[in-house]
MINU-189028 format. One record per residue (C-alpha): residue in one letter; chain; x, y, z. Coordinates in steps of 0.25 Angstrom, whole numbers, plus 2048, in hexadecimal, padded with zeros to 3 digits. Layout:
! MINU-189028
<A, A, <X, Y, Z>>
...
END
This chain:
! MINU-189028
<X, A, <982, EE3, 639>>
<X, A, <976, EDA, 638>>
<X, A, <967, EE2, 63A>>
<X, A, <962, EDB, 645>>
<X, A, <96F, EE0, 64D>>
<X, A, <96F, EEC, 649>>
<X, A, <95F, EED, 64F>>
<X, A, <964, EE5, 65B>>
<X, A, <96F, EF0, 65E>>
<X, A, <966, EFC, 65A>>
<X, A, <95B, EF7, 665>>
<X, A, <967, EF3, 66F>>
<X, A, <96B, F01, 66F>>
<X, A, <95D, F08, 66D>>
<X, A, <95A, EFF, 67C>>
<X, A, <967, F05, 682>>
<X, A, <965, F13, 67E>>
<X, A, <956, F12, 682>>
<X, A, <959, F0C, 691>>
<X, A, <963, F16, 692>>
<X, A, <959, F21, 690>>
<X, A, <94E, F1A, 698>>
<X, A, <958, F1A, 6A3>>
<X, A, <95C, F2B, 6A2>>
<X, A, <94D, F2C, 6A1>>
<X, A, <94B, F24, 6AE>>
<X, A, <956, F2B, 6B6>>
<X, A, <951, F39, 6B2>>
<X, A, <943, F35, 6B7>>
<X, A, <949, F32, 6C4>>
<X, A, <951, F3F, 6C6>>
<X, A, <944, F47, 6C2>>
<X, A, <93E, F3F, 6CC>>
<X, A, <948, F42, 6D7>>
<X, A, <948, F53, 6D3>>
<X, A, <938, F53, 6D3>>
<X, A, <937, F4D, 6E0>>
<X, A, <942, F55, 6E6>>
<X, A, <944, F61, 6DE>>
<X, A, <93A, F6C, 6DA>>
<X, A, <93D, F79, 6CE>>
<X, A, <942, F86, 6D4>>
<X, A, <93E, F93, 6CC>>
<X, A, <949, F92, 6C2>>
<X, A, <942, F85, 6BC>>
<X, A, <950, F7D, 6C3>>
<X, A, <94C, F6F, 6CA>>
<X, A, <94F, F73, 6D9>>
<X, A, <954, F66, 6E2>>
<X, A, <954, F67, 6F1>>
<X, A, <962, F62, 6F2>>
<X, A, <967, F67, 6E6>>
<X, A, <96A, F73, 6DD>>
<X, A, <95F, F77, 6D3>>
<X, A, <962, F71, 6C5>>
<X, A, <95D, F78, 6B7>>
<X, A, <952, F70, 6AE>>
<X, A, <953, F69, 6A3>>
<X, A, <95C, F5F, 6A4>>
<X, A, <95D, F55, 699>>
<X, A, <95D, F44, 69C>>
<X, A, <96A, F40, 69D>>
<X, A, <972, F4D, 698>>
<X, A, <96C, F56, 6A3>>
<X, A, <96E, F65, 6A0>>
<X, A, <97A, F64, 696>>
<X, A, <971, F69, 68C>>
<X, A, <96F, F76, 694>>
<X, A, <980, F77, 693>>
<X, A, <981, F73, 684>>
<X, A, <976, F7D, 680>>
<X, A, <97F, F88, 687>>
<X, A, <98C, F8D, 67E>>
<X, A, <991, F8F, 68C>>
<X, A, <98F, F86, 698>>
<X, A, <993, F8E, 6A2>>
<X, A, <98A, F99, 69F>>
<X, A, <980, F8F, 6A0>>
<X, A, <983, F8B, 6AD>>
<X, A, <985, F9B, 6B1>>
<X, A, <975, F9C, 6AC>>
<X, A, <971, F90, 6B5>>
<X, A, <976, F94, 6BF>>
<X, A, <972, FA1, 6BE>>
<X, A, <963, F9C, 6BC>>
<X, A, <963, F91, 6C7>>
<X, A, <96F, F95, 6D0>>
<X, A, <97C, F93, 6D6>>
<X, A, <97B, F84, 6D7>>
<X, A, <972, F7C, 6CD>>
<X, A, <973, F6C, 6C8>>
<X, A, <976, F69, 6BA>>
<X, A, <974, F5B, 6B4>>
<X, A, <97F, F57, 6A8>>
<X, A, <97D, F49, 6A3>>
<X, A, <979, F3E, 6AB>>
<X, A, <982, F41, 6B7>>
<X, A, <97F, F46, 6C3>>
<X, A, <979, F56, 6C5>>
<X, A, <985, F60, 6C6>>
<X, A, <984, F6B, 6CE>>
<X, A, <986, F78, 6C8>>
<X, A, <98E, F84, 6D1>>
<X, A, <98F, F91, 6CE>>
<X, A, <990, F99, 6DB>>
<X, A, <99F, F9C, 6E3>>
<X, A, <995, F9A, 6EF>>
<X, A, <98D, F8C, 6EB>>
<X, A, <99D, F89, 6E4>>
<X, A, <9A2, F8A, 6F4>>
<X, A, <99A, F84, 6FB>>
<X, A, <99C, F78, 6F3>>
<X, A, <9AA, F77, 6F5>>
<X, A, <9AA, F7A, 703>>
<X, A, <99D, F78, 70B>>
<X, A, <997, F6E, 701>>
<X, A, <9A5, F67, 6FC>>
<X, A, <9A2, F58, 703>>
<X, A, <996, F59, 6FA>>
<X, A, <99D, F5C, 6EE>>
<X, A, <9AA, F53, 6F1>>
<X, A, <9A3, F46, 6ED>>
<X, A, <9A3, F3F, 6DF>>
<X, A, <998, F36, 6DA>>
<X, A, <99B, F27, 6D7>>
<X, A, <99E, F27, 6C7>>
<X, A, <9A5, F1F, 6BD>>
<X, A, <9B0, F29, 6BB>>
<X, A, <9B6, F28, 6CB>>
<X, A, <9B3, F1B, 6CA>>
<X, A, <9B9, F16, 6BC>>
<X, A, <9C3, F22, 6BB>>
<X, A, <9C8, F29, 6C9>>
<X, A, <9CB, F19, 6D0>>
<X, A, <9BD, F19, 6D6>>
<X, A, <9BB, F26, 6DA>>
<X, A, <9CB, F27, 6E2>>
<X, A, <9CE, F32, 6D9>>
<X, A, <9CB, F41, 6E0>>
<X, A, <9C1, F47, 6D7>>
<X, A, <9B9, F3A, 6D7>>
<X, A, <9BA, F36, 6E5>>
<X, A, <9AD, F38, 6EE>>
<X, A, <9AB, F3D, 6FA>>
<X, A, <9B1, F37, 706>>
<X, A, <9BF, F33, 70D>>
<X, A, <9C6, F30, 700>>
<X, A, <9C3, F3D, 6FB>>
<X, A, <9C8, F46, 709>>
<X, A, <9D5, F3E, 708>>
<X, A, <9D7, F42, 6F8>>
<X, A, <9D2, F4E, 6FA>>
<X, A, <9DC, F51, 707>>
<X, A, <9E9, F4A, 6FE>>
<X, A, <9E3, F53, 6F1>>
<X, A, <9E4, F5F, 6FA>>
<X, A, <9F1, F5E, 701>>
<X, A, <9FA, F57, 6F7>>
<X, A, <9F4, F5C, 6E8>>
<X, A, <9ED, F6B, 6EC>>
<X, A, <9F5, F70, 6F8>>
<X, A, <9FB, F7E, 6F7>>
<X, A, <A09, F78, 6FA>>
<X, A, <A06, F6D, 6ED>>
<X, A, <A02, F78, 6E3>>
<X, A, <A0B, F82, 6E7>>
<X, A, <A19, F77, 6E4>>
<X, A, <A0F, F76, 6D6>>
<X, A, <A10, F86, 6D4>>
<X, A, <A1D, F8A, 6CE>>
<X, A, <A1B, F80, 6C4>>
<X, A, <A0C, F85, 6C0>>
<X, A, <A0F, F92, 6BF>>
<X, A, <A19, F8E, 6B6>>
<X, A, <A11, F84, 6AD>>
<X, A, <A06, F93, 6AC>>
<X, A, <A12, F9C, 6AA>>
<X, A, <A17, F92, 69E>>
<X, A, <A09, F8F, 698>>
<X, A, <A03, F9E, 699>>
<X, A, <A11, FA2, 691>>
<X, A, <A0E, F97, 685>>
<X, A, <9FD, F9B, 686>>
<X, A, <A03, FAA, 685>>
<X, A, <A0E, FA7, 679>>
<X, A, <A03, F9C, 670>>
<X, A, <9F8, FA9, 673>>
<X, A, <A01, FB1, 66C>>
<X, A, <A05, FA7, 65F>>
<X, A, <9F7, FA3, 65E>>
<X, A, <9F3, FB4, 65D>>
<X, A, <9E4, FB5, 660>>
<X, A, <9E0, FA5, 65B>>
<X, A, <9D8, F9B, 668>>
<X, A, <9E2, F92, 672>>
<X, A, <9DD, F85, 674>>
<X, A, <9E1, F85, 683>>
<X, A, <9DE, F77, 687>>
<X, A, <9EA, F71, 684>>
<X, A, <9F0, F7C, 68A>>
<X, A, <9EA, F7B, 696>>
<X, A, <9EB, F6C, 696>>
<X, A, <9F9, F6D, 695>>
<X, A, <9FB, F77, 6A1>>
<X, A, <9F5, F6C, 6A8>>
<X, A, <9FD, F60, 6A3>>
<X, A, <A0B, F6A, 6A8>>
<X, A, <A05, F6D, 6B5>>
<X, A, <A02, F60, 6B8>>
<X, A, <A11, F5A, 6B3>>
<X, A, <A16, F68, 6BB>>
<X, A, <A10, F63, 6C9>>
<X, A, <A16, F53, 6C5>>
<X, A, <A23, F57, 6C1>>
<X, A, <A25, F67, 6C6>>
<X, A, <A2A, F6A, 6B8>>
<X, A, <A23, F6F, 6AB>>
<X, A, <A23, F67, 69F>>
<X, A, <A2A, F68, 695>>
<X, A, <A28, F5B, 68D>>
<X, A, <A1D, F5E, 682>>
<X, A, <A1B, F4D, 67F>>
<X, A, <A18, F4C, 690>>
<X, A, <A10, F56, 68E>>
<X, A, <A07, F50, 683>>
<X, A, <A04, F45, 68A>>
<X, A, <A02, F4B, 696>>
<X, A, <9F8, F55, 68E>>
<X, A, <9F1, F48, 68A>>
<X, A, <9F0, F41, 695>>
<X, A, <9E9, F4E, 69A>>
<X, A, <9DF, F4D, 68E>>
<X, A, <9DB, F3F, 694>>
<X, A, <9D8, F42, 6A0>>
<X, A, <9D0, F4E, 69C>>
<X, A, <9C7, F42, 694>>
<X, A, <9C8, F3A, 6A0>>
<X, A, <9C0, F44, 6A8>>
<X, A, <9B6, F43, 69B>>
<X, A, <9B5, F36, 69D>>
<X, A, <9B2, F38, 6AB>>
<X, A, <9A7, F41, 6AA>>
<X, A, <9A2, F38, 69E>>
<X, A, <9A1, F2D, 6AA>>
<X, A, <99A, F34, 6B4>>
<X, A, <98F, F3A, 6AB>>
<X, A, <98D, F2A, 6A6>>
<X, A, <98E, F23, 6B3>>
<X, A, <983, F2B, 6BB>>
<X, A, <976, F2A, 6B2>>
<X, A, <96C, F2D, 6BE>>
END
C-alpha cells in the first residue's frame, strides 16, 4: 500500500472515531442537563429524579455502570449491596441502552406485575423487533396495545392453560424422571470430578420441547444433535438481539 493511502485511511478513521466520541460527549451533556434540571442528590449521594427511581453515581460514557459489575467477582452481591444502600427499586445504566430499572422487593416486584403491568407491558422501537421478531409481531417484542391483548389472550388460553400443560404432564415427568436417573448414574462414574450441566440441561429442553410436538420422547441421538444445535443458534440469536438494542438507541 502506497504512503499517501495509508495517511488517507489513518485520518479517514481518526475522523470517524473522533465524531463518534464528540457525539457520546454531546448526548451525555444532554442527559446531565436533563437530571440537573429535574433531579437533585438524596443522602446516600444517588441522583434522585421526581419520576424516577434513584440511580447510583458514577456512571461512565457509553458503558454506563458495567464497571461497578466487572469490578465485583459476583454481580449479584453487587446489586444485593445497591440495593441495600439506595433501596428496593434503583436505575442502573448498561451501555448505551436505555436505564434499567433494578427490583429487589416481593412488594415493588407486585406491584409491578399487577398494579403497574400496562406500564411495564410496552416494548421500545429497536432494530432487533424490527429486523428480527417481523416488525415487532412477535410476543416478547410486541408494544403495548390491541395486538398485544389478543396474543396475550390466544398465549394464555391455547399455550399456558392448565388444561394445555396438564395433556404436557405425563410426558414431563417422564423426561425428569429419565434425565435425574442418567445425572444420578454419570455422578457416580465421574466419583467426586465437576459436571458441566449445560448440555445437560439444553438437552432436557430440546426432549421437552420434541415431547409436546410429538407426545413421545426421543430416542434418535442424530435428531437430537441437531435439534441441540439448533438450540445453540437461537441462544446466539438472543445475543445478537441484545447486541442490537444496545447499538441502536445511542441517546
Amino acid at each position: 500500500m502506497e504512503p499517501y493511502i495509508l495517511l488517507l485511511v489513518q485520518a479517514i478513521a481518526t475522523a470517524v472515531l473522533v465524531t463518534f466520541m464528540l457525539h457520546q460527549l454531546w448526548c451525555l451533556r444532554r442527559k446531565v442537563r436533563k437530571i440537573t434540571k429535574s433531579s437533585s442528590f438524596n443522602g446516600k449521594g444517588a441522583v434522585v429524579n421526581k419520576n424516577n427511581a434513584p440511580e447510583p453515581p458514577g456512571a461512565w460514557p457509553i458503558i454506563g455502570h458495567l464497571p461497578l459489575l466487572v469490578s465485583a467477582k459476583q454481580p449479584h452481591r453487587a446489586f444485593a449491596a445497591l440495593a441495600e444502600k439506595y433501596g428496593p427499586a434503583f436505575m442502573v445504566r448498561m451501555g448505551m441502552s436505555s436505564p434499567m430499572l433494578i427490583v429487589s422487593s416481593r412488594e415493588v416486584a407486585k406491584e409491578c406485575y399487577t398494579a403497574k403491568d400496562h406500564v411495564f407491558a410496552t416494548r421500545l422501537s429497536q432494530a432487533a423487533g424490527k429486523l428480527m421478531a417481523y416488525d415487532h409481531s412477535v410476543m416478547g417484542f410486541t408494544p403495548f396495545g390491541t395486538y398485544w391483548r389478543e396474543i396475550r389472550k390466544i398465549a394464555t388460553v391455547e399455550l399456558f392453560s392448565a388444561r394445555r400443560i396438564g395433556m404436557l404432564k405425563p410426558d414431563l415427568d417422564y423426561i425428569i424422571r429419565t434425565w435425574l436417573d442418567e445425572h444420578r448414574a454419570k455422578g457416580d462414574q465421574m466419583r467426586g470430578d465437576a459436571i458441566n450441566n449445560t448440555r445437560d440441561f439444553l438437552d432436557v429442553l430440546v426432549m421437552m420441547e420434541k415431547s409436546g410436538q410429538f407426545s413421545s420422547a426421543i430416542k434418535d441421538i442424530d435428531t437430537t444433535i441437531k435439534a441441540l444445535a439448533l438450540t445453540q443458534l437461537v441462544v446466539e440469536w438472543i445475543a445478537w438481539q441484545t447486541l442490537w438494542c444496545g447499538c441502536w438507541r445511542f441517546c
